[in-house]
N, C-alpha and C positions, 0 to 999 in steps of 0.2 A: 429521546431519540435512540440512545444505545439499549435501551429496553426493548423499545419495538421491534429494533433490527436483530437483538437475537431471537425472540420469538420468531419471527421471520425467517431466521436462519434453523432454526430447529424443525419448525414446521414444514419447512419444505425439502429439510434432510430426510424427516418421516416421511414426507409423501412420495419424494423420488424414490426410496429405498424400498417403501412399500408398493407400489405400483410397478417396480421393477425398469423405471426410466435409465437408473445408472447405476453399475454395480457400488456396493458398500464403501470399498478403494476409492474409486473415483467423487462420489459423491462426498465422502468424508473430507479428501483435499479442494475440490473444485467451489463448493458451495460455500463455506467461510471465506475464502479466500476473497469470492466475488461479494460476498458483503463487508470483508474488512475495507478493501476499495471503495466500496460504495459507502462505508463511514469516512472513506477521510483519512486510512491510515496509510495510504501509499505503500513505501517501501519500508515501515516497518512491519509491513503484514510478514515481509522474510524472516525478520529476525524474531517473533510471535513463534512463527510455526518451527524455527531451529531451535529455541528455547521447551517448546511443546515433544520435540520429536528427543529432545535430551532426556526430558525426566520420563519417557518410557522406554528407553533404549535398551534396560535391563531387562525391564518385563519382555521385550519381543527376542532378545537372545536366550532369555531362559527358556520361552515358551519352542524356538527354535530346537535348542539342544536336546529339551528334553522330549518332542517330538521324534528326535534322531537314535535316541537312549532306547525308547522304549522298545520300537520298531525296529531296533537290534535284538536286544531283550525277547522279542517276540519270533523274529526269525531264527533265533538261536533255540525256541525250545521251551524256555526260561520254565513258563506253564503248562504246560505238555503233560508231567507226571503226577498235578494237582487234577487235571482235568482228566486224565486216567482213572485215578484216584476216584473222582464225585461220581463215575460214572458208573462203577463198580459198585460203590459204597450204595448209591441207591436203591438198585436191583427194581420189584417189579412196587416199590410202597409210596403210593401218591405223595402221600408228608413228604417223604425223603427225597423224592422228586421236585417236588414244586421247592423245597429247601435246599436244594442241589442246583435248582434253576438262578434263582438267587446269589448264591457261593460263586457259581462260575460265571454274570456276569457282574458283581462286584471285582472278582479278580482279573477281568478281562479288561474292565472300563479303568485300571490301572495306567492306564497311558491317555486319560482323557477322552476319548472317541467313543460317541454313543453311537459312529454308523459301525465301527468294528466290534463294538460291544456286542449287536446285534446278529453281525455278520457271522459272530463264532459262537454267541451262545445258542442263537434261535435253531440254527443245524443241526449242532450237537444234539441238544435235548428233544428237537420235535420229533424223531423216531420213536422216543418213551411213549411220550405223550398220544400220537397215535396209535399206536401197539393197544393199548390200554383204553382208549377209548374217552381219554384225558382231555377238556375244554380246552381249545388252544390260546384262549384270551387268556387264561389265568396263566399259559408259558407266558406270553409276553407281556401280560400287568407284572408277572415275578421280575420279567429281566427290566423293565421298564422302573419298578422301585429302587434295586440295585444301582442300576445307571443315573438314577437322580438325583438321590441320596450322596453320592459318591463324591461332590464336589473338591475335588484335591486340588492344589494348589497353581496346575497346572492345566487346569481345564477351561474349558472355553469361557462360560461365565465368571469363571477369578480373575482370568488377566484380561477379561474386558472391563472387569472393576476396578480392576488394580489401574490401567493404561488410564482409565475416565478418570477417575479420582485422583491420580499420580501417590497414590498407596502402597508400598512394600505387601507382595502377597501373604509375606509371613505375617506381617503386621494386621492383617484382614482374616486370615487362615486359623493361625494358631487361639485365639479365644474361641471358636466355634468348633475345637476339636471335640469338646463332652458334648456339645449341640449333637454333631455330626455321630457320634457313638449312639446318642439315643436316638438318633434317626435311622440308624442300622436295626439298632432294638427293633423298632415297631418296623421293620420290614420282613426282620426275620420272625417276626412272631404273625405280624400277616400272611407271610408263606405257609408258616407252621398250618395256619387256619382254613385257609385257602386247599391247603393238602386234607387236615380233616374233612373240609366239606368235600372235598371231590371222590375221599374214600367212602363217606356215605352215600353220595349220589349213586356213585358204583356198584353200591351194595356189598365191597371186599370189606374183609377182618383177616387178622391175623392169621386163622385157620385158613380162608379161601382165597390168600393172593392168588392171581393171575401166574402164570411161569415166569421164571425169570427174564426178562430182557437183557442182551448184553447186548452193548451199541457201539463198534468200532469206531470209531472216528478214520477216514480216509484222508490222509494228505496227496497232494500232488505231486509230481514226482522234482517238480522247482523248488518246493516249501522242506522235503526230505534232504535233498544235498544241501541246504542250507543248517539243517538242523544239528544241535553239538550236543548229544545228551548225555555224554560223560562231564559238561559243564555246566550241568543245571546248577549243583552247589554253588559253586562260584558265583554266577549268576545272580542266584538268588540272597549270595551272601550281600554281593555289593549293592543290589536294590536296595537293600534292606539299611545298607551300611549308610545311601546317599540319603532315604527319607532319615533317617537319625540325625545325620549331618544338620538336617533342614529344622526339623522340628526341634531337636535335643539340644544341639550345640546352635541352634540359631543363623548355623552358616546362611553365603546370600545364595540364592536360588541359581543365578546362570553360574558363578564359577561352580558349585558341587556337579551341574549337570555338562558342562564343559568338559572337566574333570572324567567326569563318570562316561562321557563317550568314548573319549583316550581310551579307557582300561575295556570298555566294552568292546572295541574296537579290534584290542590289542589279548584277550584273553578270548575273543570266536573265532575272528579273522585276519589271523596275524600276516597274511599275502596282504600285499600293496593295492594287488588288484581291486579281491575281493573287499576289502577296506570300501574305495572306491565307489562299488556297483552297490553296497549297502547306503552310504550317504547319498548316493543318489538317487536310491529308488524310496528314500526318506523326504529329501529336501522339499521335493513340490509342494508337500501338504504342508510342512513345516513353512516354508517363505509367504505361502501365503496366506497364513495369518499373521504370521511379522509385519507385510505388509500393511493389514489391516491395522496393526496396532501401533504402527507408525505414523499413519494415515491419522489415526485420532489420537495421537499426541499433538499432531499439527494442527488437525482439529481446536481441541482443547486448549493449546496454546493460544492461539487466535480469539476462542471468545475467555477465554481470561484475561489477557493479557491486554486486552481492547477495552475491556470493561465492561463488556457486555453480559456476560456469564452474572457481575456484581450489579450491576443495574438490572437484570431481570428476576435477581434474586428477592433485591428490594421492593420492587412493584408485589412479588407475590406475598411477601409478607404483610404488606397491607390488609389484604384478606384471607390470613389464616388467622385463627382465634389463638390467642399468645398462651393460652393456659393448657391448650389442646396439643401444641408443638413438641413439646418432651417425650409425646408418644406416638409418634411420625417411625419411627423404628418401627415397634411393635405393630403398627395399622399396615405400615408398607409390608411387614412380612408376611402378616394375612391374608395379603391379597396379592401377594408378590405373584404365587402360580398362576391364577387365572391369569394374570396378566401374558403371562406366556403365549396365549393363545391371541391377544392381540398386537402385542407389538412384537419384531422381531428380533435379535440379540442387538445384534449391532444398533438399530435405533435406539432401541431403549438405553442402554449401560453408555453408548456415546450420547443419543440426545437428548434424553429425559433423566438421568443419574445424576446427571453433575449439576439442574437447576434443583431437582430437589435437594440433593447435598448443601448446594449454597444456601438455600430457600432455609433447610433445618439449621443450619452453621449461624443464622443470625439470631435461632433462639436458643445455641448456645448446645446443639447435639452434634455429636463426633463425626464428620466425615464418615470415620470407617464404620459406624454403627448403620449409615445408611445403605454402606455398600453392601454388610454383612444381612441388613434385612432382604437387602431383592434377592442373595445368593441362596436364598432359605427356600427360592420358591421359580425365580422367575431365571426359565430355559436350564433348572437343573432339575427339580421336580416337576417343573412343566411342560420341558422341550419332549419327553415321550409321546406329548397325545396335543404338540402345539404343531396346525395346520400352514405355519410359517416358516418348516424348517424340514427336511430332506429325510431325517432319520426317524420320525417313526412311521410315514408312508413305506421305508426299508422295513421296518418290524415288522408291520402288518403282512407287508405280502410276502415275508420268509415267513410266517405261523398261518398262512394260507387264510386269513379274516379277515372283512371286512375294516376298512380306519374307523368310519361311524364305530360300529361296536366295541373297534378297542379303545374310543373315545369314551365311550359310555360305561365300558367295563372298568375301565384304568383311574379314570379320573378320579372320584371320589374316594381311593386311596392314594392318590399322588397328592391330591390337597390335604386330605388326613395328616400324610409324613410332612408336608411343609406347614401345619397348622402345628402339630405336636412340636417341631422342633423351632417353631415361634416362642409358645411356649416354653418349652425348655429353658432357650433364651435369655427369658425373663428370670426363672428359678435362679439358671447362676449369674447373673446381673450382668447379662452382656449387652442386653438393653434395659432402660428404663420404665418402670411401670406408675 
């Protein structure tokens, strides 16, 4: 019976979710709730989902703060003279271009957000790119490798893994750092290529560049009175100083970012006011995903704690082949990107993560290994060209192309990078082969 009712509970979390009956929030709290009821657990279903909404409380203030961090970081400037910088450095040489398309939006997607990733690299660069006569899929397959690869600790797919599994992100994060570097490898060496062929196609050489392009970037005149560019130093010292914190010294994730708001706060906008009109004009996006990942701690809690989560684990172990199990990491990372394109984040990391986790946990494979294989692929290398998800319908129509074609363009290197970095995986033993 507690078998069938999580299946049941899962499958009609997918389908609400998918069909767009109830938003993610609501369907995450509403629908265990009504089958912890319908098991029998009364009024322990409260103390389920208080106990669930406990072991993610960190993950949803980290993920909070550091929402607030960045989007200071960003309204202050912080990137401003890196992306001056690429813009210059490139001039009119496709390579350098399409290598440059890359550069800026890995350093944009710094704060997690693949629709702002877009929002500021796709602008900047597509003057080049026209001027020149430049394929505009290959602008947005560059910034779309960038923003996949990028998986920081902070990003939508980590602390859905981290909130489903009730996993410390550093503890999910930090072995997939040489992963994550050779995943940068084979992007910037697909830009490299992607730049050759388009200087061939063009028919330029060294001798016959085109004139120089020089591409101003325009701010608004709200984004200017906000800007502190005597403080980019600073800035950029303390970014630097809080990912250290994270990775080096193993600090926990919400106090550094907590932390790092204060000084952020207190070295752009040291008025009361303006303090204020920054957190606020942060928070919205920031609460609600807290929400979200409160929402599936209560989740989680419920069908763990019920026993449903461990009864549907055990059913599915009856038909997996016991000798096949230890390679449930490396098979999931495979195919973790396509998956992108069917399920969408919140279904998958809340309702299908935590039964394969249990499902592998009974033949004796890591939790975090499971979580570390979806993050190789699914809605980080996948969400550029998955039809389930808001930002790359944005990509497409800031680089003026069709989705079909940047599906078709993009794909077979977005599964490339999350194949190689399956791979990789295995090389330094972060799964098992």
């Amino acid at each position: 019976m507690p078998a069938l009712l999580g299946f049941l509970t899962i499958l009609t979390l997918l389908a609400v979710i998918a069909r767009r009956i109830m938003t993610p929030l609501s369907a995450l709290i509403a629908i265990p709730v009504v089958s912890a009821l319908v098991g029998g657990f009364g009024t322990k279903t409260a103390t389920f989902m208080l106990h669930g909404v406990q072991s993610v409380a960190g993950v949803a203030g980290m993920f909070i703060f550091a929402i607030i961090f960045f989007g200071i970081m960003t309204d202050a400037g912080m990137l401003d003279p890196i992306i001056d910088l690429i813009l210059r450095t490139v001039g009119s040489n496709p390579t350098r271009i399409v290598i440059g398309t890359s550069l800026l939006a890995l350093l944009v997607h710094l704060d997690g957000s693949g629709a702002v990733t877009f929002l500021v690299t796709i602008p900047v660069m597509l003057p080049l790119y026209e001027r020149l006569g430049m394929d505009k899929r290959v602008l947005a397959c560059a910034a779309s490798l960038s923003a996949g690869v990028n998986f920081l600790p902070w990003t939508g797919p980590m602390i859905r893994a981290s909130a489903s599994l009730h996993i410390p992100v550093t503890t999910i994060f930090d072995p997939l750092i040489p992963v994550q570097i050779a995943g940068l490898a084979f992007v910037f060496t697909v830009a490299w290529w992607l730049g050759r062929r388009e200087t061939k196609r063009l028919g330029l050489t060294t001798s016959n560049e085109r004139e120089l392009v020089v591409v101003v970037r325009a701010l608004e005149e709200s984004q200017r009175l906000l800007r502190r560019p005597e403080r980019v130093g600073w800035n950029l010292g303390l970014t630097l100083l809080l990912i250290a914190g994270m990775i080096a010294a193993k600090l926990d994730p919400v106090a550094v970012f907590m932390v790092g708001v204060v000084m952020a706060l207190q070295i752009n906008y040291p008025n009361l006011n303006m303090q204020r009109e920054r957190i606020d004009a942060h928070s919205r996006a920031a609460l609600m995903m807290a929400g979200i990942i409160l929402a599936a701690g209560a989740f989680t809690g419920i069908m763990k704690e019920s026993g449903m989560l461990d009864a549907m684990a055990k059913s599915a172990v009856a038909f997996a082949p016991a000798g096949a199990a230890r390679h449930l990491p490396f098979v999931l990372g495979l195919i973790s990107m396509p998956l992108s394109v069917l399920f969408d984040p919140d279904s998958f990391y809340f309702g299908m993560l935590p039964v394969l986790s249990q499902t592998a946990a009974k033949f004796g494979v890591q939790p975090v290994q499971m979580a570390q294989a979806a993050l190789l692929g699914l809605h980080t290398t996948g969400f550029p060209v998955s039809p389930l998800t808001p930002a790359p319908f944005l990509l497409a129509g800031l680089a003026g192309i069709e989705f079909r074609e940047h599906q078709k363009f993009a794909f077979p290197f977005l599964l490339a990078a999350s194949v190689v970095m399956t791979v990789v995986s295995v090389v330094f033993q972060v799964f098992p082969l």
